[in-house]
C-alpha positions as CSV (number, residue, x, y, z in Angstrom):
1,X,-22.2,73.7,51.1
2,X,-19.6,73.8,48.6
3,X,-20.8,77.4,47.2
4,X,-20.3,78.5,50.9
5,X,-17.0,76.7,51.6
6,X,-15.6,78.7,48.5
7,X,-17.4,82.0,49.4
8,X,-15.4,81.4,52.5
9,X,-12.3,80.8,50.8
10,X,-12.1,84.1,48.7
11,X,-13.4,85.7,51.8
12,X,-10.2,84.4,53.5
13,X,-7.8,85.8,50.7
14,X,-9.3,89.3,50.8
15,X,-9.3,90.0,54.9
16,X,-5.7,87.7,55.3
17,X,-3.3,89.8,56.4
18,X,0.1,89.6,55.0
19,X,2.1,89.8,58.5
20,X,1.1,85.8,58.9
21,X,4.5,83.6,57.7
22,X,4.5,79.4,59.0
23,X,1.5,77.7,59.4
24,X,-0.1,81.4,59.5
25,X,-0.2,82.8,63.5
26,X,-3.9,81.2,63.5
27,X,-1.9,77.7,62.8
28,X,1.0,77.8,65.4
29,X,-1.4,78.7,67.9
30,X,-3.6,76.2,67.0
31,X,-1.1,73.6,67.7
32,X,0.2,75.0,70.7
33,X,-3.2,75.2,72.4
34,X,-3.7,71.4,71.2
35,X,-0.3,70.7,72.6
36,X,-1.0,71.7,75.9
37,X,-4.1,69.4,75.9
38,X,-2.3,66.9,75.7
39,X,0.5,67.6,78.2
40,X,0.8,65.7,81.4
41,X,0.4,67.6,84.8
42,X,4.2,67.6,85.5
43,X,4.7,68.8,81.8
44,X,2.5,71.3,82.2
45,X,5.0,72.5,85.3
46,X,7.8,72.3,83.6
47,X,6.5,74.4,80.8
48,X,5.3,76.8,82.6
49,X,7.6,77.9,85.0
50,X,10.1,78.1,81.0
51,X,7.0,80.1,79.7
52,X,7.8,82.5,82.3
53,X,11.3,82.7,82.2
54,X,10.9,84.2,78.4
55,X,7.9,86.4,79.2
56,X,5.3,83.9,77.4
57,X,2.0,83.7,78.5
58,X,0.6,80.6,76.7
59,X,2.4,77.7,74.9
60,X,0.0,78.2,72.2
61,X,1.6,82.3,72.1
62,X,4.8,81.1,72.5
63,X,5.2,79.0,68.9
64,X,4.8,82.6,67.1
65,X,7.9,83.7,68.5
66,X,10.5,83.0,65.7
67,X,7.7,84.7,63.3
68,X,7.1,87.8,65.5
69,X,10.8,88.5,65.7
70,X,10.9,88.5,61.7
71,X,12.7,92.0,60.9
72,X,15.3,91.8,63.6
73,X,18.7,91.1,63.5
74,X,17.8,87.9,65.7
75,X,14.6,87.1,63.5
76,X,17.0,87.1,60.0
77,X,19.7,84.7,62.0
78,X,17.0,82.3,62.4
79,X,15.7,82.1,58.7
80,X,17.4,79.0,57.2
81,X,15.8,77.2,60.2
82,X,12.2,77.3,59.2
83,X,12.5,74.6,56.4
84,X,14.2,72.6,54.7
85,X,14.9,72.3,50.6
86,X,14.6,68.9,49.2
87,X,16.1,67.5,45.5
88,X,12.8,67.0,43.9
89,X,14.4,63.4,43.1
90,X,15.0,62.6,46.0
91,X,12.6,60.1,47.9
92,X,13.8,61.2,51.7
93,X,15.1,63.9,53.9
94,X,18.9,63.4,53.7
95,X,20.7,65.7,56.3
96,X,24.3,66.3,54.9
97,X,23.1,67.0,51.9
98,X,19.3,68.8,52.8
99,X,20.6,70.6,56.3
100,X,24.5,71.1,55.8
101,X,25.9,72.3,59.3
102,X,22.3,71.5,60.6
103,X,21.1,75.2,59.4
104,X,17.3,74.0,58.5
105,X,14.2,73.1,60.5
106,X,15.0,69.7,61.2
107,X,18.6,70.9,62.8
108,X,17.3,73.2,64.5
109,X,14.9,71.4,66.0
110,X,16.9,68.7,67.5
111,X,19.4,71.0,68.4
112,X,17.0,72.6,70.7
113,X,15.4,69.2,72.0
114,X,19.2,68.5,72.9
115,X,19.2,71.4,75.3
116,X,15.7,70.9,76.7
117,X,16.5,67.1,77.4
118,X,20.0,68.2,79.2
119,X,19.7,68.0,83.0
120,X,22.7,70.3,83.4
121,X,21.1,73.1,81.1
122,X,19.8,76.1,83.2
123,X,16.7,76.3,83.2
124,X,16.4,80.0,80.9
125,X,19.0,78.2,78.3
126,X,16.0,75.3,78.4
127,X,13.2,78.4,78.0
128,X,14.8,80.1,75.2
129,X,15.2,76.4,74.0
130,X,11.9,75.6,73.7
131,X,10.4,79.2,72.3
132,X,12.2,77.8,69.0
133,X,11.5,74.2,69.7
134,X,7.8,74.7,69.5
135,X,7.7,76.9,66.0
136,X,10.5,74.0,64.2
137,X,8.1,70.9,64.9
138,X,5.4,73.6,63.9
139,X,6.5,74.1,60.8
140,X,8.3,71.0,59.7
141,X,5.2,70.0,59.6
142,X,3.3,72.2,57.3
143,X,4.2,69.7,54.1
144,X,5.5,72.8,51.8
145,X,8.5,73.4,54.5
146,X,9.7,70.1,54.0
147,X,9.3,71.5,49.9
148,X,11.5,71.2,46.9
149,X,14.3,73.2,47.0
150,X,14.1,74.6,43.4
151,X,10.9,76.5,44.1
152,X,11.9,77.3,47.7
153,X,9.0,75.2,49.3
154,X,6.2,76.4,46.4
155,X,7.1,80.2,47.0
156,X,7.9,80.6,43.3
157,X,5.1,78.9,42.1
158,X,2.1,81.2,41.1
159,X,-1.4,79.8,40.9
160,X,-4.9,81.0,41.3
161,X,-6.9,80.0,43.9
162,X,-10.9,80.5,43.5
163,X,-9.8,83.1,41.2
164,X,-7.0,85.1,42.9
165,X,-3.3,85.0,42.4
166,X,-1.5,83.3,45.3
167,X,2.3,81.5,45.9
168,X,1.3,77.7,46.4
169,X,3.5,78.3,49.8
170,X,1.5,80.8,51.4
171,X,-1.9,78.9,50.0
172,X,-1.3,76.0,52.2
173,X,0.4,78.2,55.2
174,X,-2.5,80.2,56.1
175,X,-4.7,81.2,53.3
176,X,-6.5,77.6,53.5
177,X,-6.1,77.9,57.6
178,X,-8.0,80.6,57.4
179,X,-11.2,78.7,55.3
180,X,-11.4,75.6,57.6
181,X,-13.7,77.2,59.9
182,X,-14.9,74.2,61.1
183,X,-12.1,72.9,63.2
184,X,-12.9,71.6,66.5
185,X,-11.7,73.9,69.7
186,X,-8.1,72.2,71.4
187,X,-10.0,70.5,73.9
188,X,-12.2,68.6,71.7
189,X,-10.0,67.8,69.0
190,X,-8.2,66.2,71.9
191,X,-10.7,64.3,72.6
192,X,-11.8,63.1,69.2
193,X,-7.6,62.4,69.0
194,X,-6.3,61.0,71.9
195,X,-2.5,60.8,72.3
196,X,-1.4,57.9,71.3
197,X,0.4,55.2,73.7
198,X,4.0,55.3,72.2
199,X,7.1,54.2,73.3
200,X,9.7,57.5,75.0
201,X,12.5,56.8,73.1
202,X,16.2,57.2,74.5
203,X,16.7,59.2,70.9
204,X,14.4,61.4,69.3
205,X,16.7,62.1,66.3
206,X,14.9,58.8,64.2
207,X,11.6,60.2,65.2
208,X,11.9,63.5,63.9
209,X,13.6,62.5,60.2
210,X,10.7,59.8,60.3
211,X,8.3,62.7,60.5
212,X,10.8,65.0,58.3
213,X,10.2,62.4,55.4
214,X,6.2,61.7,56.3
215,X,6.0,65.9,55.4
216,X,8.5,65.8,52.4
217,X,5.7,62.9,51.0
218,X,3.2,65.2,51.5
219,X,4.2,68.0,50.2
220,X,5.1,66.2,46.9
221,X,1.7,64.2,46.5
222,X,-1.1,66.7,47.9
223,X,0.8,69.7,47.6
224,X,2.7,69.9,44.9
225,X,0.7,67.0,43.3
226,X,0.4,68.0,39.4
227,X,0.3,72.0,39.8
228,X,2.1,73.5,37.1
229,X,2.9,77.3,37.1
230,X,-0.3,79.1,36.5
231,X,-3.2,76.6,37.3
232,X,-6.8,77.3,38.3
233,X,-7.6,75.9,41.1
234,X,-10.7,75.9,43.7
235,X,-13.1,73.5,45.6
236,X,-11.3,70.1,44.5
237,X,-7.8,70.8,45.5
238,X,-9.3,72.6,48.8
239,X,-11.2,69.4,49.9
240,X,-8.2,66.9,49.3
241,X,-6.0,69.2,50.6
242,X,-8.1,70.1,54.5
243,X,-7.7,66.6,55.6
244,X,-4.2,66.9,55.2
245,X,-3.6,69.7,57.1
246,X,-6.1,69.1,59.8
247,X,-4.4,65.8,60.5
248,X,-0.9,67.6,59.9
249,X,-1.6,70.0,62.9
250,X,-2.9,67.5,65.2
251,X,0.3,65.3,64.4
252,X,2.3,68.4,65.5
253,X,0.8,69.0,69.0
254,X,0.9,65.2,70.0
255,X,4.5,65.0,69.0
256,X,5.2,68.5,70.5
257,X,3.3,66.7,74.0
258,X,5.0,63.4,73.6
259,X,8.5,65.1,73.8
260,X,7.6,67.7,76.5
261,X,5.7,65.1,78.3
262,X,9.3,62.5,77.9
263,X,11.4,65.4,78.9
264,X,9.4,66.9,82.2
265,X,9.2,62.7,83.4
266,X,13.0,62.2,82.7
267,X,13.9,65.3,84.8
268,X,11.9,64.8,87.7
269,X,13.1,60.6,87.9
């Protein structure tokens, strides 16, 4: 089994294609299929009838959006928004000094929550709203997004992989997506991974720097862990690192539910 998890590995490095940026388009999708799982009948409304406003078909299609638009006058405004860079010193996410004039993903991300929450917001200023909403909480949780700042999130960190060359960034965004072949289809991870019975709070904003800081410890003790420029790597670092991500993207989805599910109840009180 371990011979055929890295024969699908290198598999995965030589058919990846390079067009996939956050969490890979596999990833996103992933969690927006999960999310919808999880989504109450009145959230599913509510989403829907957005999903049309902005031409969407799925909320699982609808997290690519800030990717696809990558290359476009729009797509470049929104690049400071897909992570955040952390002082390696630093033990949390600290927003004056990590998102100055809330221009990463964590600031972007409750800046759109802010306009989906708002009764008074049209309803295509809530759409347009939640097409970014639902690639931020994507990728502020891939660990590496919530990366070191001098490395830009393990982009400048070469390593090899099962013998090829790869940016420790865009190993943990798609390129080991792409090996866990194993992962259990929405509906069933749902099942395996109920939504958990939490409190709605008034504020999100605690929430999201809680999860913001559970990332950030990610990325520096799996990710990052001891990898110094240059390391060989393989089977070892792929099997501590899959539980982590698996759990990572299920996080996403229930926390992308949990505040679609608080906002679609608050507006129809």
């Amino acid at each position: 089994m371990r011979k055929l998890a890295s024969a699908i590995i290198i598999l995965a490095l030589i058919i990846a294609p390079m067009r996939a940026f956050t969490w890979g388009f596999q990833g996103h999708e992933y969690i927006g299929a999960l999310a919808w799982e999880y989504l109450t009948p009145e959230a599913r409304v509510w989403v829907s009838e957005r999903l049309e406003l902005v031409d969407e078909p799925s909320l699982s299609e609808i997290t690519t959006w800030a990717d696809r638009v990558r290359g476009t006058d729009e797509g470049f405004a929104l690049g400071p928004l897909h992570f955040a860079n952390i002082d390696p010193e630093s033990t949390t996410f600290e927003k004056e000094r990590d998102c100055p004039n809330r221009r990463c993903v964590v600031g972007a991300l409750l800046d759109d929550l802010a306009i989906m929450a708002d009764h008074s917001a049209s309803k295509q200023a809530q759409a347009e709203a939640m097409r970014t909403f639902t690639h931020w909480i994507t990728d502020m949780h891939q660990p590496l997004h919530m990366g070191f700042a001098r490395d830009r999130g393990g982009n400048d960190i070469r390593i090899r992989f099962f013998g090829s060359e790869q940016n420790l960034h865009r190993l943990w965004d798609t390129v080991m997506i792409r090996g866990m072949d194993q992962m259990p289809e929405p509906q069933q991870q749902a099942n395996l991974h109920p939504l958990p019975a939490l409190e709605i709070q008034a504020d999100w904003e605690a929430s999201v720097f809680e999860w913001a800081n559970q990332a950030f410890a990610l990325a520096k003790e799996h990710a990052y862990s001891d990898l110094v420029e240059g390391d060989q790597i393989g089977e070892s670092y792929f099997q501590q690192a899959r539980p982590v991500i698996e759990k990572q993207l299920v996080l996403s989805a229930q926390r992308m539910a949990l505040i679609l599910n608080a906002i679609a109840a608050a507006e129809n009180q």
